[in-house]
C-alpha positions in Angstrom: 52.0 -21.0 -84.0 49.6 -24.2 -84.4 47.4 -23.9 -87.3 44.3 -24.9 -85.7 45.1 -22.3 -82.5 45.6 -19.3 -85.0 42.6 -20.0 -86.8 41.0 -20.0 -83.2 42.9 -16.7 -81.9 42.3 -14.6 -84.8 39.4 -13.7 -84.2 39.9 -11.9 -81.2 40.6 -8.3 -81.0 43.8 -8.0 -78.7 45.2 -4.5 -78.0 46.5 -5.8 -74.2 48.3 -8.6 -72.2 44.8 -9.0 -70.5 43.1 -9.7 -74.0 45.9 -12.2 -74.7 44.9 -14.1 -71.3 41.1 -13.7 -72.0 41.3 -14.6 -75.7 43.6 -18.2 -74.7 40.9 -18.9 -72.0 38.1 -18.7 -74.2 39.8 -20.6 -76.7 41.0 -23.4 -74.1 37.3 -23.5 -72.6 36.3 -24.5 -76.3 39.1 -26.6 -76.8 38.0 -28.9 -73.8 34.4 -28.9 -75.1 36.0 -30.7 -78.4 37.8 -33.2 -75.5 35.0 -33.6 -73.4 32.5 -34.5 -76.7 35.3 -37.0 -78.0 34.9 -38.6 -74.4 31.3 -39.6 -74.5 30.7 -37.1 -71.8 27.6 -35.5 -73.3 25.7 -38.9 -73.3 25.0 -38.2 -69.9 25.3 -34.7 -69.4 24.3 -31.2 -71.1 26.4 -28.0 -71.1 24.7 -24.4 -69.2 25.3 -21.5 -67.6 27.2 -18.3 -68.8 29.7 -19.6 -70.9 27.2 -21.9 -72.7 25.4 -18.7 -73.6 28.8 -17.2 -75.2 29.6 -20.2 -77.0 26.7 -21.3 -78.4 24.1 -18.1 -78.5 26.6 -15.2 -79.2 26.5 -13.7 -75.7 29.1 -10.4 -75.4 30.9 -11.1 -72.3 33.4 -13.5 -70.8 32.7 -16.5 -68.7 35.0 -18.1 -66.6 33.8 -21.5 -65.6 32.3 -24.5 -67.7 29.5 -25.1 -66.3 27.4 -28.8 -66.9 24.8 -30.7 -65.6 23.9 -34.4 -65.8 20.8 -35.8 -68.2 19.7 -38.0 -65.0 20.6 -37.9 -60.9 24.1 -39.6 -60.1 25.4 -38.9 -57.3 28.3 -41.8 -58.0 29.2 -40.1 -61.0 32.8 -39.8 -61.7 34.0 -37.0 -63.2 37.9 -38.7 -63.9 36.6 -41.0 -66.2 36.9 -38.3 -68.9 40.2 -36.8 -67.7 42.5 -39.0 -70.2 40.9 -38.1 -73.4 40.7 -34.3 -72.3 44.1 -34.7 -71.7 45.2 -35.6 -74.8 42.8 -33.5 -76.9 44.6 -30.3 -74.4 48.1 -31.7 -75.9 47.2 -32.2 -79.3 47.0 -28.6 -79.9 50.0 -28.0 -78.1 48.6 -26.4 -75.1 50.6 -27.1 -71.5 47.4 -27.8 -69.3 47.0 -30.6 -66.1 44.1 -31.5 -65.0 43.1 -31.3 -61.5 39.8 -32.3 -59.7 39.2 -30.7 -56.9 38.5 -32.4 -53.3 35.0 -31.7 -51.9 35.2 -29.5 -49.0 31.4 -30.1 -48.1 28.7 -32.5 -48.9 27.0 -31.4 -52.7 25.8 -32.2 -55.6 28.7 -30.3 -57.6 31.7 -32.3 -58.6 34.6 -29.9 -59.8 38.1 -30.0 -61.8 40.0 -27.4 -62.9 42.5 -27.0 -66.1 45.2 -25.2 -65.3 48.4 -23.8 -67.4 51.1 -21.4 -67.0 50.4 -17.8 -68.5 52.9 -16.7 -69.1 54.5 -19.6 -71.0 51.3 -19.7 -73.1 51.1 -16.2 -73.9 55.3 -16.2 -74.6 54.3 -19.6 -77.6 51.4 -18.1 -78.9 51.4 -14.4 -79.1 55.3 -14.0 -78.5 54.8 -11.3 -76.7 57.7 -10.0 -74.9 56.1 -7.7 -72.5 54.9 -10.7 -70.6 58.5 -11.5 -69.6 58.5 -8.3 -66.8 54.5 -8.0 -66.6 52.8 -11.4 -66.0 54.4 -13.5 -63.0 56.8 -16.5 -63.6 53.8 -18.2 -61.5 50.9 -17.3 -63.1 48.3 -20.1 -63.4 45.8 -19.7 -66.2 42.5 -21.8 -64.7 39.7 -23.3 -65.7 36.7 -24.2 -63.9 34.5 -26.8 -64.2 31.7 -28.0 -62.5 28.7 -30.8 -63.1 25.7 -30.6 -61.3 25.3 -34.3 -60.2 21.7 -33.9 -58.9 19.9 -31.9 -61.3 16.5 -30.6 -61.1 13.9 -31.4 -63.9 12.1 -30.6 -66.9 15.1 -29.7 -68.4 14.9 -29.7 -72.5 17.9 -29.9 -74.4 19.5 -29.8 -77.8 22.3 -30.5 -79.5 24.6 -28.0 -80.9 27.6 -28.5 -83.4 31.1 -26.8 -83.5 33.3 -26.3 -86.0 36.9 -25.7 -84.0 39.3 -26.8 -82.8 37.7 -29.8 -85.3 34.2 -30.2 -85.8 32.7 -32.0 -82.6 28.6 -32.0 -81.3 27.6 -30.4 -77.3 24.6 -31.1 -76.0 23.3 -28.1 -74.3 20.1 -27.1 -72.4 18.0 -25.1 -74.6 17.2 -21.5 -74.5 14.0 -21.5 -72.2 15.7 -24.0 -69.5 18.8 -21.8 -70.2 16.5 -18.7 -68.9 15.0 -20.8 -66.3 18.4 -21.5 -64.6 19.1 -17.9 -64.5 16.0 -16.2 -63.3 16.2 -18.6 -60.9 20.1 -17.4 -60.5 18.8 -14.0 -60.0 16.2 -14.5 -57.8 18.3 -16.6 -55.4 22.3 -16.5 -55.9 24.1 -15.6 -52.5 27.3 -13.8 -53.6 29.3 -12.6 -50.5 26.1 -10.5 -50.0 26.6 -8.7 -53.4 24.3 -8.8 -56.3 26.1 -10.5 -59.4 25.8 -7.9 -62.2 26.7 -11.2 -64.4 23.4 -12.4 -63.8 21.4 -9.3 -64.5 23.5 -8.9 -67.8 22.6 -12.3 -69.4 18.9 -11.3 -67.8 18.6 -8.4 -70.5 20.4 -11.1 -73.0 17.7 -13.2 -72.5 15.0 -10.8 -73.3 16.5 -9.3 -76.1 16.7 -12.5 -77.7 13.0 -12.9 -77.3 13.7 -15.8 -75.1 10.6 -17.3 -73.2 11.1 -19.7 -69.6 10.7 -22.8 -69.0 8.3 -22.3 -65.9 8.5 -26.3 -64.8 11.9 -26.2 -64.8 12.6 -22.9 -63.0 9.6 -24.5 -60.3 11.8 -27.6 -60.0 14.9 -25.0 -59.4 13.7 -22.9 -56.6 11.7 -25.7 -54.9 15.6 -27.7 -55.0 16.8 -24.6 -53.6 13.8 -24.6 -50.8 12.7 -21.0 -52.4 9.5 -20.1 -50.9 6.5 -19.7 -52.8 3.0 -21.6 -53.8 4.1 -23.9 -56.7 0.2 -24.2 -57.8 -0.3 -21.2 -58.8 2.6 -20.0 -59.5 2.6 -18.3 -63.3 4.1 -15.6 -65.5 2.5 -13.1 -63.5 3.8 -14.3 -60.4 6.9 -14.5 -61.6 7.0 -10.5 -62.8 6.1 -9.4 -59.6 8.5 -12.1 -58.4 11.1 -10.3 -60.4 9.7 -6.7 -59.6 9.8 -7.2 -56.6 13.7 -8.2 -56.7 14.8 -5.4 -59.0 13.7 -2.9 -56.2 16.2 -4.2 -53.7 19.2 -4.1 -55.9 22.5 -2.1 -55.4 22.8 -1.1 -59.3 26.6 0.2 -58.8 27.4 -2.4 -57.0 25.9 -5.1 -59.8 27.5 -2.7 -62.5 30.7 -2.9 -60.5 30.3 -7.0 -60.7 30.5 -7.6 -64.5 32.1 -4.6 -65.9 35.5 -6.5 -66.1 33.7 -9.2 -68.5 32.5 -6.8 -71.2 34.3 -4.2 -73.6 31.1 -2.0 -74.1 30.3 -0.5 -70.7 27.9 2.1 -71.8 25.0 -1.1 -72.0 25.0 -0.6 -68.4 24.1 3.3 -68.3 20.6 2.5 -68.1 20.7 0.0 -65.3 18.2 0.8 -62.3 15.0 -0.8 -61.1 13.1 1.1 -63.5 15.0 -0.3 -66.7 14.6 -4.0 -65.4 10.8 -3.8 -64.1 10.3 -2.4 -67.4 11.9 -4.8 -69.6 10.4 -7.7 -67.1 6.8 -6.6 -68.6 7.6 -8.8 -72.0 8.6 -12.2 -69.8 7.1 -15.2 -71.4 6.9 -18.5 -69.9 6.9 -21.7 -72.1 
């Protein structure tokens, strides 16, 4: 096996073909981080979202999309200009991956590509693991999503963040408030096939545990992009509790718990789940 995707692998706990495909996703999504840095491609733009949180603040469950959003509106940006060295940073660790960018179906802000590779190919070079011969398809596509906000909405902060595999390389990432901002505001106001995301309401509770406050300006430029309702000037942290209170008494907790328990190995963090737990908890938001 490549040296530098050992070093990478080992660390993950695998017990199952479905760790094996989890584990080489996690590790690919890093790998085109390194390819996307080597590319100049965070000089314009800054990583967020779930997996950013995983990556670069230790949060326990898996994300499946990368997730980025440009330092300054573009709507002429083009995303292909990066594909070639992402490319080859994908091949230089021996990885079979294309790259693909996807055609917009409708007119937004959100230019997409995706990675994709054959699994069980991948999992046959790496783990040679012969139960993937009769239990993963001939034609299963290992994917990778991602996605850059090409309008994004303001007082964002950011910093930059250094990794050390698969050879050291910098990410410029929003920072933790802006982080938060973008997902109360994900909470508040993400329509999923009429379900609650349970994702969402996990990273919540990461947030807070981390003592994480929000970037209020930013979370205002959020919801009034998203033509959210509410009285920007006077809008504070004790709006936003009740804001959240509010929310957390309309939620289907089974259904949310339903949502993210494939993504995490510890289900019993959910037991306490209800709107009791999060209106609670939602009593030590800080805005900053």
């Amino acid at each position: 096996m490549d040296t530098i995707l050992n070093e990478m692998l080992k660390k993950y706990d695998i017990t199952s073909i479905d760790d094996e495909k989890q584990a080489l996703k996690e590790v690919v999504q890093e790998i085109a981080l390194c390819g996307l840095s080597r590319a100049g491609f965070f000089k314009v733009s800054a990583f967020y979202g779930g997996t950013a949180l995983r990556i670069c603040y230790g949060l326990d469950r898996f994300s499946e999309d990368l997730d980025f959003s440009l330092l300054v509106p573009n709507l002429d940006f083009n995303l292909s200009d990066y594909f070639n060295i992402l490319q080859d940073q994908i091949n230089s660790v021996g990885l079979n991956f294309t790259i693909e960018e996807k055609d917009k179906t409708k007119d937004s802000a959100i230019k997409s590509a995706f990675l994709k590779g054959n699994t069980r190919e991948h999992i046959l070079t790496f783990y040679n693991d012969p139960k993937a011969q009769n239990s993963v398809s001939s034609n299963e596509l290992l994917k990778i999503k991602f996605e850059v906000d090409t309008n994004p909405p303001d007082y964002a902060n950011f910093e930059n963040k250094y990794l050390l595999l698969p050879s050291p390389f910098k990410v410029k990432i929003y920072d933790l408030p802006s982080l938060f901002a973008g997902k109360i505001h994900a909470v508040i106001c993400r329509s999923w096939k009429n379900r609650v995301k349970g994702r969402d309401l996990y990273d919540y509770v990461f947030y807070l545990s981390k003592g994480a406050s929000v970037n209020l300006e930013h979370l205002k430029a959020r919801l009034k992009q998203t033509n959210y309702p509410f009285d920007s000037e006077t809008f504070d942290n004790e709006s936003l509790i009740n804001l959240l209170c509010e929310h957390f008494d309309t939620i289907d907790y089974t259904q949310a718990k339903s949502d993210v328990e494939p993504f995490i190995k510890d289900k019993s963090k959910l037991n306490l789940w209800s709107a009791e737990f999060f209106k609670d908890i939602t009593q030590n938001l800080k805005i900053s």
